[in-house]
Wavefront OBJ file of the C-alpha trace (Angstrom):
o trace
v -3.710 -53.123 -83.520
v -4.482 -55.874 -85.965
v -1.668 -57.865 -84.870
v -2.780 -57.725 -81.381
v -6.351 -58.741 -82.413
v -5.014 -61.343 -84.356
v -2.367 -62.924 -81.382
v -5.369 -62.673 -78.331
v -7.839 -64.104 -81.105
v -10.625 -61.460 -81.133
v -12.399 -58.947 -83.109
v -10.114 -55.559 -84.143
v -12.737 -53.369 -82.467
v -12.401 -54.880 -79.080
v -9.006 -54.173 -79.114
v -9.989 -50.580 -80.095
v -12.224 -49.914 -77.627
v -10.101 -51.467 -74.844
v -7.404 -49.254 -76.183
v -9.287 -46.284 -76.017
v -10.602 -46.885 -72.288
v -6.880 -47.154 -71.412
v -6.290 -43.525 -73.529
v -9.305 -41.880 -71.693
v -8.047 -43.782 -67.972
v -5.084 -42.259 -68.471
v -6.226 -38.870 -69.108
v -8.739 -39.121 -66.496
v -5.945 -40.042 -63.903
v -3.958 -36.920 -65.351
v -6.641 -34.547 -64.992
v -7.541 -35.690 -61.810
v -3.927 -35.727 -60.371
v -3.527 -31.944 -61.728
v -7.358 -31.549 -60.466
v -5.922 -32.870 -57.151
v -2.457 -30.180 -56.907
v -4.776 -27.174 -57.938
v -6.949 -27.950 -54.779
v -3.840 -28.704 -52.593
v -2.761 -24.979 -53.630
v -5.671 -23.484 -53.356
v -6.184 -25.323 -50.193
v -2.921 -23.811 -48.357
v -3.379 -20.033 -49.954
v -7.305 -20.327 -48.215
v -6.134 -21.658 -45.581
v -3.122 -18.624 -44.622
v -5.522 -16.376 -45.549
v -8.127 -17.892 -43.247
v -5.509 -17.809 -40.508
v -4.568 -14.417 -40.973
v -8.088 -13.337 -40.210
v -8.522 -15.523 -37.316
v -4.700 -13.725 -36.329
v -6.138 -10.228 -36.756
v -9.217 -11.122 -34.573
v -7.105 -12.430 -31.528
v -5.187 -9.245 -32.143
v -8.568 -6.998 -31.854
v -9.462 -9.201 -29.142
v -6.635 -8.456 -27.104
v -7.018 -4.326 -27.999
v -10.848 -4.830 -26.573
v -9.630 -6.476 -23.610
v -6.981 -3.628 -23.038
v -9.682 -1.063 -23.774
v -12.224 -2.535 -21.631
v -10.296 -2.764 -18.578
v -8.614 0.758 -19.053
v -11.863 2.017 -19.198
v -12.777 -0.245 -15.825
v -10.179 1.470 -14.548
v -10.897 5.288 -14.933
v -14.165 4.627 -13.893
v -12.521 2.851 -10.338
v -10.973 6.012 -10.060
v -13.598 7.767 -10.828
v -15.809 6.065 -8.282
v -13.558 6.358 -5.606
v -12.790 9.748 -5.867
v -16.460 10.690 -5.844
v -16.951 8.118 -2.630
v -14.064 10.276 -1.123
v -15.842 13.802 -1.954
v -19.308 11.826 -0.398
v -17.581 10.827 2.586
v -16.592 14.116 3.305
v -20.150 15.664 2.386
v -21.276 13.331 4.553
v -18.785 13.519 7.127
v -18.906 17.852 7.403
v -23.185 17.452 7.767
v -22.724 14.866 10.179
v -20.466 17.687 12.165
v -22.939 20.553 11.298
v -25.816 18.041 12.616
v -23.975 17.400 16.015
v -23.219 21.148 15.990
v -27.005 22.069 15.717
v -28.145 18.896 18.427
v -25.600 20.654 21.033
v -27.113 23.935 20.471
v -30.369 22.939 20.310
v -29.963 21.293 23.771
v -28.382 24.090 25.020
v -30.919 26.414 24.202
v -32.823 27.705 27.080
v -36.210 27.944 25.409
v -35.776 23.676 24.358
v -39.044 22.678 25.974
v -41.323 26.005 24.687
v -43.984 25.228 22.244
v -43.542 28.169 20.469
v -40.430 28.559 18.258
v -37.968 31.698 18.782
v -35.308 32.932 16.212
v -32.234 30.782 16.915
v -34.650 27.803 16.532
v -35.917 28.967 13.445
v -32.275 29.417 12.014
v -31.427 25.382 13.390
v -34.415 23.847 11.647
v -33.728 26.290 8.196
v -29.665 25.688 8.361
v -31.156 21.990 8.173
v -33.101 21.977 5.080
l 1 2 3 4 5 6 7 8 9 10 11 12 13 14 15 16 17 18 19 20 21 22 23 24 25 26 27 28 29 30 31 32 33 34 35 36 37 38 39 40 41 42 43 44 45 46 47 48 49 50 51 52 53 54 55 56 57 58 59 60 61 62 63 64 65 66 67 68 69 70 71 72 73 74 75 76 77 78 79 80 81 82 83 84 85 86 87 88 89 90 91 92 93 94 95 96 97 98 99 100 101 102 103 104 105 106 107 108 109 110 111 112 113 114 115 116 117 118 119 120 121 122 123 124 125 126 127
């Protein structure tokens, strides 16, 4: 180092110190390109594990979806096989109420304002 000090024509510790910045640059620029790989690895194995989450999501997404609208679907059945039993509910007192009209109106005591038996049993079948 004394030679070098000597040829540029300054002091020996100049030469040191500039030396040793250039040692510690160096080691600075290793660390930080090793610092650099270790977060490029690190990076990637976060990253795959980050996507296999976000892969096992969409997957119980899709399940949910599938499970939803199987569900939707019973209860479509469901609801139109109780419409069907309400229909014909509705359909067989519809009949019984046309029944009862014609009999009512062809009941000779229609326009008394007492009521007799057979009147009694039209207004109870009713209830």
């Amino acid at each position: 180092m004394m030679w070098i000090a000597k040829l540029l024509g300054v002091d020996k510790w100049i030469v040191g110190a500039v030396v040793v910045l250039t040692l510690l640059a160096v080691v600075g620029g290793v660390v930080a390109y090793i610092d650099h790989r270790g977060y490029q690895r690190a990076a990637v194995a976060y990253q795959a594990r980050i996507d296999k989450i976000v892969g096992d999501y969409k997957i119980a997404e899709i399940a949910e979806i599938e499970r939803q609208a199987a569900a939707n679907n019973a209860a479509k059945t469901r609801e139109a096989s109780r419409i069907a039993e309400m229909q014909a509910a509705n359909d067989q007192l519809e009949t019984q109420i046309r029944e009862l009209a014609d009999e009512a109106a062809k009941d000779p005591n229609a326009g008394k304002l007492v009521l007799d038996a057979p009147s009694v049993r039209r207004i109870n079948e009713v209830r």
